[in-house]
N, C-alpha and C positions, 0 to 999 in steps of 0.2 A: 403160515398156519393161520387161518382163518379165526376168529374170537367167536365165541360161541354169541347169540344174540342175548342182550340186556346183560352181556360183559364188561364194566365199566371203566373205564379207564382209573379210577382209582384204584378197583380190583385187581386188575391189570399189573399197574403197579406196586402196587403190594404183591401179587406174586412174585412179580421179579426179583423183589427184595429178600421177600423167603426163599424163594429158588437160591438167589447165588446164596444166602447163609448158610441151607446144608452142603448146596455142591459145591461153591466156592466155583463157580461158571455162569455165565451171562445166560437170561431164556434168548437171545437171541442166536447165540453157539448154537444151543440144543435144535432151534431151527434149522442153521444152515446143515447139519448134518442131517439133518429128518429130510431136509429139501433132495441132500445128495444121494441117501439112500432109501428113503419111506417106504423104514420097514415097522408093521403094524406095530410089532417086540419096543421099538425105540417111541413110536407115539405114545404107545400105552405108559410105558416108565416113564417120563416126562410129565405126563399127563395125573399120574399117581403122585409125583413128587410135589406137584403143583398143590394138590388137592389134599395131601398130609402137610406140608408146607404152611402153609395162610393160616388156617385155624390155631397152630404152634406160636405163631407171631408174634399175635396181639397186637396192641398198639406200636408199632415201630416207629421212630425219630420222623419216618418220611408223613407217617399218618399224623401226630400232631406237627409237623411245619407246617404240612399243607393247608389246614383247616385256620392256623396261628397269621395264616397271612391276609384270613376275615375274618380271626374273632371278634376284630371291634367293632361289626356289622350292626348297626341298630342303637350302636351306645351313645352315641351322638342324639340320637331324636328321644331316646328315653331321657337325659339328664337336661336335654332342652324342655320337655313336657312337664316333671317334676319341677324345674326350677320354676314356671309357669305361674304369673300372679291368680290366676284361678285355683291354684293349692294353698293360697294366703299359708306362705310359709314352713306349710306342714309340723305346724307344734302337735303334743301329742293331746291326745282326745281330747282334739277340736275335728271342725266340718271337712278344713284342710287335712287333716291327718285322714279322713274317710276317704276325701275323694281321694288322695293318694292310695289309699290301700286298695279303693276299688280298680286303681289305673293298674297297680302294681299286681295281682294275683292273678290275673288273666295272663299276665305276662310269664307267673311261675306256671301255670296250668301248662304253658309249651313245654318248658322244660322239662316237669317230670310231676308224679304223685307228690301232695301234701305230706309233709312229714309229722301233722298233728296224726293223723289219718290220709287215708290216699283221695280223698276230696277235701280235706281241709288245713288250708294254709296257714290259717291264724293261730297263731298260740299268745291269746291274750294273758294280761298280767295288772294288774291292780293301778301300771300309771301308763298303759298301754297295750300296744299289740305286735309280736315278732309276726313275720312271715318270713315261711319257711318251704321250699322242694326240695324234694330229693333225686337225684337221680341213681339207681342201683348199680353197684357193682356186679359185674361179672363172676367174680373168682369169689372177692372177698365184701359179698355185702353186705355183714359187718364191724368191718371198718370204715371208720369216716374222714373224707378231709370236706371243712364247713371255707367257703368262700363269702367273706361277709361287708357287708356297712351297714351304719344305718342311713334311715332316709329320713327321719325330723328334724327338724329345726326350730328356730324362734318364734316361728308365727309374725309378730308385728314389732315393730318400734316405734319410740314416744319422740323418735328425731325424725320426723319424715325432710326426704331431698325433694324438694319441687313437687311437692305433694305426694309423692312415693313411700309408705311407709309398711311396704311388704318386706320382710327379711327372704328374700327366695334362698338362699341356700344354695348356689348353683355347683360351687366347687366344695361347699359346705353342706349336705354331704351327697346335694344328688348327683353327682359326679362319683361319689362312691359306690351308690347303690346301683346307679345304671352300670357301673361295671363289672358287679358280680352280677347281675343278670344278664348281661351281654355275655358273660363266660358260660352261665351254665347254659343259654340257647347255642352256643360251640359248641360243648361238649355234648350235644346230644346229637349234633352234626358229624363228629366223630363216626368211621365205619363199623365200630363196635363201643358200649360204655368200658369207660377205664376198669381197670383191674377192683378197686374200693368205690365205695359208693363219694360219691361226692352232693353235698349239701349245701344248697345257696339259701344264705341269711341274708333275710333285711332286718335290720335290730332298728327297735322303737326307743324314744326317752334317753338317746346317748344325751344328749342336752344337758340334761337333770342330772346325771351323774352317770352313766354307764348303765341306766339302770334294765335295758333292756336285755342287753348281754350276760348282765349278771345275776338276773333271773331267769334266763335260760341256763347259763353253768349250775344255778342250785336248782335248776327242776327242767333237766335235758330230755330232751324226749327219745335221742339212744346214749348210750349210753360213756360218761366222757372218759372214760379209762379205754375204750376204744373208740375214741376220738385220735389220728394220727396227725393230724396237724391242722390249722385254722390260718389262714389268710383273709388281713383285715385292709381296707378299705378307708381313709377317710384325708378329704381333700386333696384332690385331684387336678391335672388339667391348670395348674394357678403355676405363676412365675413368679418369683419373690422379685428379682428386680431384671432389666433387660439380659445383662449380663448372667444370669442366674437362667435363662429359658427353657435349657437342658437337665437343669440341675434337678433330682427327684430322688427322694430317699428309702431306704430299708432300714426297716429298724426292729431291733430284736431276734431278726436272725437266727443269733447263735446260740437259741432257746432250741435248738435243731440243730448245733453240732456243725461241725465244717461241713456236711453233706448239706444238710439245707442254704448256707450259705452259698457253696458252690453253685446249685440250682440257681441259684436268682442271679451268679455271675453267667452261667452257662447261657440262662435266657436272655441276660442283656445282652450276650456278644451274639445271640440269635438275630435279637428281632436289629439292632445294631446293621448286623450284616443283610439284610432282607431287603432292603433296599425300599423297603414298604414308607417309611415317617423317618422321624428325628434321627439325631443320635441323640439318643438320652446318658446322659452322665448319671448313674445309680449312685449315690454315697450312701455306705453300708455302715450305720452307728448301730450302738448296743439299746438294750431296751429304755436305758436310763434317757435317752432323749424322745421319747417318746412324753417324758413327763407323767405315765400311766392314766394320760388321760383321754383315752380313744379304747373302742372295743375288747382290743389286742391283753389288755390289763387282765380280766376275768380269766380268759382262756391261758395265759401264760400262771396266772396264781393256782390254779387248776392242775398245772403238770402238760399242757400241750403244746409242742412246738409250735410257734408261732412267728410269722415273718405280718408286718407293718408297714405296708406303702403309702406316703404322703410326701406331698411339697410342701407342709409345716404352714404353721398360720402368719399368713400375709397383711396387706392393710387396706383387705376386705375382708378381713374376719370376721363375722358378726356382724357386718352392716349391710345398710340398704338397698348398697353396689356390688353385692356378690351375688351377681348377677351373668348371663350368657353372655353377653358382649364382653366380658374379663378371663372368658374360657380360650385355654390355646387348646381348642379343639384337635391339631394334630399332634401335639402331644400326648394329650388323654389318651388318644386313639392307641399311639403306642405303649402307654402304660397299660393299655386292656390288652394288648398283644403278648405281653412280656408277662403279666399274669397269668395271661392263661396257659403258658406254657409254664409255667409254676406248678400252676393246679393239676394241672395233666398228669407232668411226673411223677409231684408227689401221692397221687391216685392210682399211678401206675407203675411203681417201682416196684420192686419183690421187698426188699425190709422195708419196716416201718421206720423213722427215724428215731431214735432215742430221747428222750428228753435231756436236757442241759441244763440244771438250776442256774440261777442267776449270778453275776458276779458279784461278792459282795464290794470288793472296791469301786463298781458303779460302772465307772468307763476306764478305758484301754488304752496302749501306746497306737494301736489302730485307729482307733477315733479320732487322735490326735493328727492322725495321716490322714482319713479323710474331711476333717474340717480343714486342714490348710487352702485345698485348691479352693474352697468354697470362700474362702475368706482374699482369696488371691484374684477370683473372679469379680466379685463385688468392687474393688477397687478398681475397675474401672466404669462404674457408676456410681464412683465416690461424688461426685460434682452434685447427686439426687439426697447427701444428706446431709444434717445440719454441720456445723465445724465442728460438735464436740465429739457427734459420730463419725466425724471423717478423722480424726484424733483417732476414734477409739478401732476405726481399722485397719489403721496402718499399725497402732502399736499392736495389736491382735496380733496383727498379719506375721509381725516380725518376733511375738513371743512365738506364735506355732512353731513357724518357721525353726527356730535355734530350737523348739524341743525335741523335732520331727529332725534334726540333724544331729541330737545328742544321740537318738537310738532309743533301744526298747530296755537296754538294760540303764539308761536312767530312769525311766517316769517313773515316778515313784504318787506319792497320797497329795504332793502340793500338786502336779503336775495335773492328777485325776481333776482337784478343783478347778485350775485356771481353766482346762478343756470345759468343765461343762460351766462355768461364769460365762465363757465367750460365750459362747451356744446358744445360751438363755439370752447373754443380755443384745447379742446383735440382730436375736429375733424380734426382744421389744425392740428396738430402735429400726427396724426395716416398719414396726406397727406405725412406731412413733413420726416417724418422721416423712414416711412417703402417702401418696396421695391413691387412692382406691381407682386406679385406673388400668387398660390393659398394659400386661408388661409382654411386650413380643418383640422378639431380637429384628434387628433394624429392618425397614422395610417389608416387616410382613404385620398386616391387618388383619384385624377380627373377622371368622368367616359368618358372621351372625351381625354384621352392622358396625360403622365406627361407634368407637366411646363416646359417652354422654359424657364427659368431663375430661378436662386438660388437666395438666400438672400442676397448674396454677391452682387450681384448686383443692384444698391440704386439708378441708374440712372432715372430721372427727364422726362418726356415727358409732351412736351408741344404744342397744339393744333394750329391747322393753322388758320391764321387769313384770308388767300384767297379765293376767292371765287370759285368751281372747277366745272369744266362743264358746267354752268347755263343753265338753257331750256330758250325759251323765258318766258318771263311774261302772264298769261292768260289776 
């Protein structure tokens, strides 16, 4: 049977897929019997089931893998551009913060209408400016799922390296922000918009306090009670140490319920099996390790499920080497894959997912289970930190250890503390004690240039407290 012309092979496919769902038979069965007997009666039903078929679909698992095995198409050159010393940092209303939003709005113009209005992206605010598209649902648009980062940073520091005293922000956070707009150009690559409308945020002034994000939650432009879930964005692409180069976290989650949790296990054993990048090891903590101090905070006090991807603050936090040459580009790549298959679902599932209040004990005998391996890995780049940190991971190692073997019906409110002590204090000592270089597991190099700096050098950058160029105030 011939294809009709400008029949696409996607299309194609997708038929197939709705075909065998109602008949529960291959389209290629239905040919060889048309072949045998081609009778008009049998081409026409065929032909009819195909054509009721496809439209019933919708997005089917085959339509987002397909498009999830290039979403991260473009997110590489956007999050090299943004970290770019000609955005001098992108703090907020300065000249850097302009030319960024001027890079950046063209880029939502692909994706879909401004969500201030349908030609305006900006939704400024007193210590800055969000940008915002939309792109519409089909079924339900409106409902929203917002896929977001910000894209500012510090602008400059009073420690410059070898004359360098640009903060570029590369995995801090334009590595965030080129990821949700890497997702919403997929999703509009998709053979039809998902089921809800989905919404790509760049948040301004996260720096300062969150404060971009959460002048949008108090002055949303739809509305946040039909808001169905928000996926936030902030540092990316970063290894905490060589042993750690897989390791990447979710956090908050369960503000959505075992159903959202499932989705981000489901996506990782997708993009996992794809054969595309990494294996990324996901560690799914509770909100409390997020510290409430990224986007994710405002939308979860609000009532919307919320999931939080970051590889947590490293030692280029803040300074003057977080920079491209520190980016494990093909990780990033896979955390934009494994998002956007996130986005997708929860865009296109028939419920919306419930909200989950918070837990008030903090953290879990779960948590507990995933910081072990985390804590299991690093010892063996024990040798990268001082003795009293190499002390304090092994005795870590071995409380987790015996509490993650006592079970769920011990943890109890001491247990809740010791998990999030480690937590906190092994993140400062990975700040403290390692040196802002790239961390990539053995034998693979920076695809942007070797490092500017060896191990040997352990020197400290610390962030400017002035204020650098300001615009005026709108």
């Amino acid at each position: 049977m011939t294809p009709r012309a400008g029949y696409t092979d996607r299309s194609r496919a997708a038929g197939e897929i709705a075909f065998r769902q109602v008949t529960g038979r291959r389209i290629r069965d239905t040919r060889a019997h048309m072949r045998t007997h081609k009778t008009p009666a049998a081409s026409a039903t065929a032909l009819c089931l195909l054509l009721v078929a496809i439209p019933a679909a919708g997005l089917v698992d085959y339509h987002i893998e397909r498009e999830a095995r290039s979403a991260h198409t473009g997110a590489a050159d956007i999050l090299r551009r943004l970290a770019a010393d000609d955005f001098m940092g992108r703090d907020n209303l300065t000249e850097g913060s302009e030319l960024a939003q001027e890079y950046l709005v063209p880029i939502l113009q692909e994706i879909g209408p401004g969500l201030v209005s349908a030609t305006v992206y900006r939704q400024p605010f007193p210590d800055g400016t969000n940008l915002l598209a939309i792109i519409p649902g089909r079924e339900l648009p409106d409902e929203y799922v917002i896929v977001g980062g910000h894209y500012d940073h510090h602008g400059f520091s009073d420690d410059p390296v070898d004359g360098d005293d640009i903060l570029n922000g590369a995995t801090d956070n334009a590595a965030g922000a080129a990821a949700a707009a890497t997702i919403g150009r997929a999703i509009r690559e998709l053979p039809e918009a998902p089921r809800r409308s989905v919404i790509i945020a760049l948040w301004d002034t996260e720096e300062d306090g969150l404060l971009g994000a959460d002048y949008y939650v108090k002055n949303p432009l739809v509305p946040i009670e039909q808001t169905a879930a928000y996926i936030n964005f902030d540092i990316l692409g970063q290894n905490l140490t060589p042993a750690l180069a897989r390791t990447t976290f979710s956090i908050g989650a369960e503000t959505g319920g075992p159903a959202l949790q499932e989705l981000v296990i489901e996506a990782t054993r997708d993009e996992n099996g794809s054969g595309r990048g990494v294996d990324l090891d996901v560690v799914e903590f509770s909100y409390i390790f997020g510290q409430g101090r990224s986007d994710y905070a405002p939308f979860v006090a609000a009532g919307v499920p919320t999931v939080f991807f970051s590889d947590a603050n490293g030692p280029c936090w803040h300074t003057v080497d977080d920079e491209n040459e520190i980016v494990d580009f093909e990780k990033f790549e896979s955390q934009v894959r494994l998002a956007f298959r996130v986005a997708v679902r929860l865009a296109e599932q028939e419920d919306r997912l419930p909200y989950v209040p918070l837990n008030p004990n903090l953290a879990t005998y779960e948590d507990a289970v995933g910081l072990l391996p985390v804590l299991q890995r690093a010892k063996a780049d024990i040798g990268l930190f001082s003795l009293d940190s190499q002390d304090f991971i092994r005795t870590s190692s071995a409380d987790i250890t015996q509490m993650v073997a006592d079970g769920p019906d011990a943890f109890d409110g001491t247990d809740v503390g010791v998990v999030l002590a480690v937590a906190a204090d092994a993140q400062t000592r990975i700040q403290a004690d390692l040196p802002c270089v790239p961390m990539f597991p053995v034998a693979k190099r920076s695809p942007v240039g070797p490092p500017r700096r060896g191990f040997g050098d352990t020197a400290r950058r610390v962030i400017d407290t002035r204020v650098p160029r300001r615009l005026p105030r709108r």
